[in-house]
N, C-alpha and C positions, 0 to 999 in steps of 0.2 A: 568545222572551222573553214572559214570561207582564205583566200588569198586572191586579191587584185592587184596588176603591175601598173605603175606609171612611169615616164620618166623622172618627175620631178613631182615632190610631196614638200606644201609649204605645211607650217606647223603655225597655226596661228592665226585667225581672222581678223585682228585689228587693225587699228592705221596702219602696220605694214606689214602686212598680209596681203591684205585689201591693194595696197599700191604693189608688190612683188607680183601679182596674180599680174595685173596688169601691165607691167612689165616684163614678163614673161609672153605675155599675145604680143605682145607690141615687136620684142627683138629674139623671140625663141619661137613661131609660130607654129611649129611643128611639132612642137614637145605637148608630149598630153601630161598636163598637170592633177593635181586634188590639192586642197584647202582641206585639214584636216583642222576642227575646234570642238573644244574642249566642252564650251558654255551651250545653250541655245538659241546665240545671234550674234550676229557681229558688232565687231564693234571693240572689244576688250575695254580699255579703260571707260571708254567711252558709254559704253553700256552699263557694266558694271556699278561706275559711281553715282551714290543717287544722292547725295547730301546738298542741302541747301546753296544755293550760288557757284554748285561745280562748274567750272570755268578754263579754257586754257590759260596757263601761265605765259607763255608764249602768242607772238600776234601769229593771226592763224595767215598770213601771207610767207612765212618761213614755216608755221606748222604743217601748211598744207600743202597736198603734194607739187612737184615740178611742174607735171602734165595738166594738173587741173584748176584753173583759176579759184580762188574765193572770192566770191564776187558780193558777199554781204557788207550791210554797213559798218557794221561794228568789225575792227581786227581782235580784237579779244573775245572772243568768243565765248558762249556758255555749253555745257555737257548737249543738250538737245543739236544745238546747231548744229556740232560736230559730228554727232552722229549720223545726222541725218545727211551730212556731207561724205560721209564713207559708204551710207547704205546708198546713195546718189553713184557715189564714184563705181561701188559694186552693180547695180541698174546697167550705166551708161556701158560697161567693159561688160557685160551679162558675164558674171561672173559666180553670182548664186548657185547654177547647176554643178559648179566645180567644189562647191563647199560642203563638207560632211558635217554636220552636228552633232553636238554630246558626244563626240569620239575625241577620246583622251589615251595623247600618247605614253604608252608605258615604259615601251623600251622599245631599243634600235638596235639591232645588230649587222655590223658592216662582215661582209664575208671577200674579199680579194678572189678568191676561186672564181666567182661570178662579176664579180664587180656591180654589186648592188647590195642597198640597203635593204634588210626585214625587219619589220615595224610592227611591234604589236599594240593593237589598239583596243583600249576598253571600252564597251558603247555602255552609255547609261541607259538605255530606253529597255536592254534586255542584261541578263547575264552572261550572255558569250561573248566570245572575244573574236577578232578580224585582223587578220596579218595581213597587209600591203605591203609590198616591195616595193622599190625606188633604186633608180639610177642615182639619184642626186637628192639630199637633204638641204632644204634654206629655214631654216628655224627664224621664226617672227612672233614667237612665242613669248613677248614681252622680260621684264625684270625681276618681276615679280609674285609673290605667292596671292593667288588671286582667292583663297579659301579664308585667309586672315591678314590681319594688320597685325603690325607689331605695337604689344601692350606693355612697359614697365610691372615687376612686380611692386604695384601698390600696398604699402603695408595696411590690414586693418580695412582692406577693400570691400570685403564682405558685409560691414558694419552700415554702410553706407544704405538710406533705405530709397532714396532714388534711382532714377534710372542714368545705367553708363553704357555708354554709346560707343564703339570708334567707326569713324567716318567711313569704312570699308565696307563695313554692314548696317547703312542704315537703315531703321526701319519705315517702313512707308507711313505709317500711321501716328508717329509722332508727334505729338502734341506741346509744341513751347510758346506758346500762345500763353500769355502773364507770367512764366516761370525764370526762375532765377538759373543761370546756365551758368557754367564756369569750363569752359573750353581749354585744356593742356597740350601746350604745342605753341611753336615759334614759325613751325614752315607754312608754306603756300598753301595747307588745307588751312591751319585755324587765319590765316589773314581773310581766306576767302569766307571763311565762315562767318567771322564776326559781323562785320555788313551784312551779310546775310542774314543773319538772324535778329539780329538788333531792333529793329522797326518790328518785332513782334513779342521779341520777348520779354520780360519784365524786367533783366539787364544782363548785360554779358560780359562775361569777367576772364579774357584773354591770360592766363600762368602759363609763364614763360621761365625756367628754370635758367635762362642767359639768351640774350635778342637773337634775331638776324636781320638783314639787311634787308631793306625795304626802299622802292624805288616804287616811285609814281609814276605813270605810262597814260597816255590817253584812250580811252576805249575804243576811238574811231582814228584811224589812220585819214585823217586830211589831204594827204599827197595822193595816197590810193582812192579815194572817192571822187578827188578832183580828175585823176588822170582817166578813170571809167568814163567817163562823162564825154570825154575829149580823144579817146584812144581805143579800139575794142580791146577786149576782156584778154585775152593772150597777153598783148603788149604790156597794159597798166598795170597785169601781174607782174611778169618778168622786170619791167625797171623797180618795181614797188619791191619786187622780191629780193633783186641785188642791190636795192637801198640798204633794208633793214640787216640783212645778212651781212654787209660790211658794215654797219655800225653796232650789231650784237660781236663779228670779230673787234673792231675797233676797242671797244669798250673792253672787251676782255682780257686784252692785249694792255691799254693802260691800267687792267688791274695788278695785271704782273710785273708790268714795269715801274710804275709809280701807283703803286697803293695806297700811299698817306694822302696823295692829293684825291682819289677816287673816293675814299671812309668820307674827307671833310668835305665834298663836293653831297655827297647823300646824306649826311649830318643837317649841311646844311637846308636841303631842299624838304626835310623834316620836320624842322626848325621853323621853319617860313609858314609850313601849314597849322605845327603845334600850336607856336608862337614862344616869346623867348620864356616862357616861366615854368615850362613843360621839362620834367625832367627825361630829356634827351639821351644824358649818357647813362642812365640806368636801366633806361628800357629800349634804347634801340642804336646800341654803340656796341657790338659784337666782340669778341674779348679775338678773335681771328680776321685775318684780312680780307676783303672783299673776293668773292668767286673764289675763295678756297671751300664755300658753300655756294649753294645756291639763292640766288639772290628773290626774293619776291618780291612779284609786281602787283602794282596796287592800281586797277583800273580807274582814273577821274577820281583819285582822293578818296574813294569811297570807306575804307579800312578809319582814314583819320575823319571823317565827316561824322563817322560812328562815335568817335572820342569826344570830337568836339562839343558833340549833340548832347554830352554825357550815358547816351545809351547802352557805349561799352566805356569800359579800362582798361587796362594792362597793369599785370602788377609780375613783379621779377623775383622769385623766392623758388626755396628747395621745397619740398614736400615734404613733412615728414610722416602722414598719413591721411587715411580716411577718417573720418567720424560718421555718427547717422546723420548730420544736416548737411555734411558739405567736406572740406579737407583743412586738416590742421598746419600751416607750415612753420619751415623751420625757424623760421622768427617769432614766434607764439603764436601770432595773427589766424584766426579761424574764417574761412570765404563760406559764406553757406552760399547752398545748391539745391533743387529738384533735380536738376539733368546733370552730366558730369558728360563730356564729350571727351575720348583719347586721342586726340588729332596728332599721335605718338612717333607715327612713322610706317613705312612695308618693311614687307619680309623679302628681302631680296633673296634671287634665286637663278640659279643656272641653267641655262637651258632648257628650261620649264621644268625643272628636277625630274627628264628621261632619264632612265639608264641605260647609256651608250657602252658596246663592246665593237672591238677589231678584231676579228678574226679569234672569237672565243675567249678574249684577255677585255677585260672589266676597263674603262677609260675612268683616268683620275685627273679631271679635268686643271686641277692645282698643280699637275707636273708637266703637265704642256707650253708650251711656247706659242704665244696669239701672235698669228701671222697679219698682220697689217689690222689687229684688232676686229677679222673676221673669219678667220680659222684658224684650225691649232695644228700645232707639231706633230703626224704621227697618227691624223685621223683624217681618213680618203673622202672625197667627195660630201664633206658637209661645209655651210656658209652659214655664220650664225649673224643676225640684226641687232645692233647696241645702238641708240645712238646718240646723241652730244650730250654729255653736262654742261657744257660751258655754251648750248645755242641750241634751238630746237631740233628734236631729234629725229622727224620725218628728212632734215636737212642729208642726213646718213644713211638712212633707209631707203632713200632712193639713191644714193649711189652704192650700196650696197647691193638691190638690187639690179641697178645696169650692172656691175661689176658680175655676180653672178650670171648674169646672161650672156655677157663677152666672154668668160671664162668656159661655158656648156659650148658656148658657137664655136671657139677657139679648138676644144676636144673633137668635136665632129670636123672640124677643118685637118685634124691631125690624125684623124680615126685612133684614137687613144679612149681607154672608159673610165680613168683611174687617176688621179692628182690628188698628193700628199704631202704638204709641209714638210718636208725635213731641215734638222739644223745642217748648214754644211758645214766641212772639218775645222774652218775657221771660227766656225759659230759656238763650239759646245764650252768655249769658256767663259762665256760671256755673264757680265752682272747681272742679276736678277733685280725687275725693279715690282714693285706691283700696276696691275692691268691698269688701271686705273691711279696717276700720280698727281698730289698735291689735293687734293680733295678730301675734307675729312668729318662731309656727313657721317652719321653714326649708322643710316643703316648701309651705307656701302662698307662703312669701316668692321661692320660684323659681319659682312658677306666677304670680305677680301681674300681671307686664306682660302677659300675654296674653286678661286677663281683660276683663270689661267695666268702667267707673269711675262712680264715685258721684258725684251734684251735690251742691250743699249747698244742698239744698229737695226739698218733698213734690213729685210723686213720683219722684223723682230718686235715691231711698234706698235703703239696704238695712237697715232699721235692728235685726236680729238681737236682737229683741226681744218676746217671746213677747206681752205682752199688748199690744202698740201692732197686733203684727201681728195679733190676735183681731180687732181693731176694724178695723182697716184692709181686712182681706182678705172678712169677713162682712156691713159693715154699710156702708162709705163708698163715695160715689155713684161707678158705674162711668165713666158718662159726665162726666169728669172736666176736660176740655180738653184732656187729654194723650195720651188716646186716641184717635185717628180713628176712626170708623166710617166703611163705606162700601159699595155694592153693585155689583158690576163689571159 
């Protein structure tokens, strides 16, 4: 068994992997890092999904990073573009040679004696295993269980003699060219999918067990195309960048403070493409308020152009089972099918589900306290990447990032090797809220008790909130009281 030191082991090669690397050259330059991934390429989501019209839900001028302009036409981007704009971003930072492949982290163990982390790592390529040590852990290891999508137990699933799909593992070879599809699922995958498949399949029957919200976005940023033209590439990003970044907080802000006028303002812009005879409130009037989910965005109409066309539908019903043509629902009505698609949901997940210890004692990461929503109570030198429900999440990731790098620079300024969350003596009565509040997708809402919880007080928070966190993460004093430093 081999053992290699670094200072710093990111976990994770995707969008923020790929930008933390780079951010580390950029304000750490002296730290020798590793990229440590699990898959065999970068990229995470981005590589991973391969389903028909995968797309950012977000315009890729807030998806994409601080430091590196998007400079394509389209702000909505599709799975290729993006990729190929990480494996760009990885090229231009030569950032390759720092990334390990098929090395999948198993467990971490923090020791205080040393003040360093040991990391065991599985490689796929052989049977043995590779312990690396780290001064410092930044986990970029996404949300998600990247081995499976979350499936409902379908009753009578087995009966069915088509083929079922969920969007996480599609297969390359798939065939729905004249076949009858019936897609289950309300979020951003089945909206993406419908138009996507529509124009080839034989029809596409969107079951939706209760709506979500749906907002139309143009696919090409007009402000942003125009200012490239007139501006270089840095500039037309950065204004293009804190357009849309105040008007994703703006937006978000009137969903919480006046909701009723937000539902009838998307009601109506529905309505206008449906037309008035479309039932409206049964398939896409949300029995919850706006941005207590996630909202989908519908590039240039293309979701309702599919309806219009009669190519897809929607129809809003319980399931009550499978049959062999198709699924029975709970209003008698039977949809036949060849393909049956689960566009159901992920498997959310912590920390890339490592098993983390402190000094020989097991970390249970539901009894900790998330320190500003990127570390926890009681566990030395790890930084972990979340980022926005409520706006894109590269927006976090790069100040999670800088954060991380001011806080490495700060400990060598102090000759200190050790920084630990703790509650101070004022903190330990504090309410418990969950990491994540007012949000009540179903796969966060089945991830929640595992997670860590929120106090109600600075730094105790997670407060998902783009420009509290500017200030917060850039400019407010580290040595806080909340953070220990220490020299072992």
């Amino acid at each position: 068994m081999t053992t290699e030191h670094f200072d710093v082991i990111i976990v994770g090669a995707g969008l923020s992997g790929i930008g933390a690397g780079h951010h580390l050259q950029q304000h750490c330059p002296d730290k020798r890092f590793l990229i440590l991934e699990s898959r065999a390429d970068m990229g995470g989501t981005w590589d991973l999904f391969r389903y028909p019209g995968i797309r950012s839900d977000s315009d890729m001028h807030t998806l994409g990073y601080n430091f590196k302009p998007w400079v394509a036409e389209q702000a909505i981007a599709d799975g290729p573009a993006i990729l190929e704009y990480i494996h760009e971003t990885a090229r231009e930072n030569r950032l390759t040679p720092h990334i390990r492949y098929r090395h999948r982290v198993k467990s971490a163990s923090w020791s205080s004696a040393d003040a360093r982390w040991s990391i065991d790592v599985q490689r796929d390529n052989d049977a043995g295993n590779t312990v690396f040590t780290a001064n410092f852990l930044l986990m970029c290891a996404g949300y998600y269980r990247y081995e499976q999508g979350f499936t409902p137990d379908f009753r009578n699933r087995e009966q069915f003699q088509g083929d079922i799909i969920h969007p996480q593992l599609w297969p390359e070879d798939l065939d729905y060219a004249g076949k009858k599809v019936i897609i289950i699922g309300s979020g951003a995958t089945a909206v993406t999918l419908v138009p996507a498949m529509a124009g080839t399949a034989a029809h596409v029957v969107m079951l939706q067990r209760s709506p979500s919200y749906l907002v139309n976005r143009p696919l090409r940023d007009k402000v942003a195309n125009f200012l490239r033209k007139v501006l270089p590439d840095r500039w037309a990003y950065a204004i293009t960048r804190w357009k849309n970044t105040f008007m994703q907080q703006f937006f978000y802000h009137r969903t919480r403070t006046n909701p009723a006028s937000v539902r009838k303002l998307l009601l109506q812009r529905i309505r206008k493409e449906l037309g008035p005879d479309y039932d409206i409130d049964t398939h896409f009037n949300p029995s919850y308020q706006p941005w207590d989910q996630r909202l989908c965005a519908v590039p240039d109409n293309d979701f309702f152009e599919s309806i219009k066309s009669g190519k897809a539908s929607v129809v809003t019903d319980d399931i009550d089972c499978f049959t062999q043509g198709g699924i029975r629902l709970k209003s008698g009505e039977e949809l036949q099918a060849d393909i049956i698609i689960t566009a159901t949901g992920l498997i959310m997940t912590l920390m890339g589900e490592i098993e983390f210890a402190v000094d020989g004692e097991s970390v249970d990461f539901s009894k900790t306290w998330t320190y500003k929503g990127l570390m926890f109570s009681g566990v030395p030198n790890l930084v972990s990447t979340f980022g926005y429900i409520n706006a894109s999440w590269t927006l976090r990731a790069d100040l999670t990032a800088e954060y991380f790098c001011r806080l490495v620079n700060y400990m060598d300024d102090k000759a200190v090797r050790q920084v630990t969350p703790r509650l101070r003596p004022g903190d330990e009565n504090m309410t418990a809220r969950p990491w994540i509040a007012d949000f009540s997708s179903g796969y966060m809402a089945r991830a929640l008790p595992a997670f860590p919880r929120q106090g109600d007080r600075e730094p105790w928070l997670n407060p998902q909130d783009y420009k509290k966190d500017k200030k917060m993460f850039r400019h407010e004093a580290l040595d806080d009281g909340a953070l220990v430093f220490t020299k072992p």
